[in-house]
N, C-alpha and C positions, 0 to 999 in steps of 0.2 A: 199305816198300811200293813199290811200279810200276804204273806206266801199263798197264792192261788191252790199250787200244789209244792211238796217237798216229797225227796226222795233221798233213803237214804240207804247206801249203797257200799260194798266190798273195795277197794282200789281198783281201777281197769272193771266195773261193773255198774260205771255210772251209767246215766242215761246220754244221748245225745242231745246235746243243746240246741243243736240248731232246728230241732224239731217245734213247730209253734205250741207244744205242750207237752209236758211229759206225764207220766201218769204218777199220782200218791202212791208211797213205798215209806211208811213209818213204820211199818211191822214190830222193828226193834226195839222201838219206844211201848211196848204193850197194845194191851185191849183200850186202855182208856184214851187213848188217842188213834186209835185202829181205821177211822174213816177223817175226810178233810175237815168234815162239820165238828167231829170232835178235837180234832187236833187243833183249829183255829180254835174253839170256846176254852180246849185247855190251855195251851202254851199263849193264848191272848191273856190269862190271868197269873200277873207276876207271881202273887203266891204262890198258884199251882205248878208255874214255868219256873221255878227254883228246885223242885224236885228231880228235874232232867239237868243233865250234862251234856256237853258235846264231846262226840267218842274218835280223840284224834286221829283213829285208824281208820277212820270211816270218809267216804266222800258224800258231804250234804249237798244237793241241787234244790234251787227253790225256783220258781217259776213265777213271777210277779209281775205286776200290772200297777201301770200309775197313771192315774185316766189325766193329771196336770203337764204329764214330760211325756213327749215324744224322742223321744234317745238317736232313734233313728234318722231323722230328720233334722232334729236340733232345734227345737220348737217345743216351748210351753204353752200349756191354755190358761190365758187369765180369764175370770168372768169380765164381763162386762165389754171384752176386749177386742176377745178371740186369741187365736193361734199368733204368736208372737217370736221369731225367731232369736235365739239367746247368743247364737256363733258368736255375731259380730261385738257383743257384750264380753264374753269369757277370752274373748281372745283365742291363745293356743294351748289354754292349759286346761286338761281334763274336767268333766265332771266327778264329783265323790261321792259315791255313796257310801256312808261311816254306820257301823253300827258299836253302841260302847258299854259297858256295863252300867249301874248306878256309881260303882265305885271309878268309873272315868279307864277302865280297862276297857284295852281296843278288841272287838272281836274279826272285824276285818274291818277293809278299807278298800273296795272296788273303786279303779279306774276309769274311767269312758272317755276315750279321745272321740271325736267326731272324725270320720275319712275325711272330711275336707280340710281338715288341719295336717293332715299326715299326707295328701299331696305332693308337696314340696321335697320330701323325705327321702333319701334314698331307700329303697328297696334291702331289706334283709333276705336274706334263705339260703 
């Protein structure tokens, strides 16, 4: 998969998340990745996506769509199947989304608890 849209942004100049999209902001990365079309054909091709860094001062937002996971719900689509709920399969412990390098360096490791697991929980704040 790939990033619908990516933005990238100042500390305190991100975009708002909870918005159901946010707008492309690669500016920083140049002209040759200047629109989403280019940015997907270049950074999809590892040789070309080896010429970019990630700029640790920076905050990246990616906007992504996974037409098999329903996140929200807790529900994958198998073909053949349909919509199949996972909860009661995973138990209480999160989903992961990993992404790594070829050399096995981690570039992050998002979370996702489902609210129905965190129920039970007492309340923070």
């Amino acid at each position: 998969g790939t990033a619908q849209t990516m933005s990238i942004n100042p500390r305190g100049k991100e975009p708002d998340i909870t918005l159901p999209v946010i707008e492309e902001n690669v500016a920083v990365l140049g002209k040759s990745v200047a629109t989403k079309e280019k940015r997907r054909k270049v950074l999809g091709d590892p040789k070309k996506a080896a010429s970019f860094e990630f700029d640790t001062d920076s905050v990246y937002t990616f906007h992504t769509y996974d037409e098999a996971m329903d996140y929200g719900k807790g529900t994958m689509y198998l073909p053949m199947y349909g919509e199949y709920d996972i909860k009661p399969m995973i138990g209480r412990q999160p989903l992961s989304l990993t992404a790594t390098t070829r050399g096995g360096e981690m570039l992050y490791d998002l979370r996702i608890w489902h609210e129905s697991h965190c129920e039970d929980e007492p309340q923070r704040g």
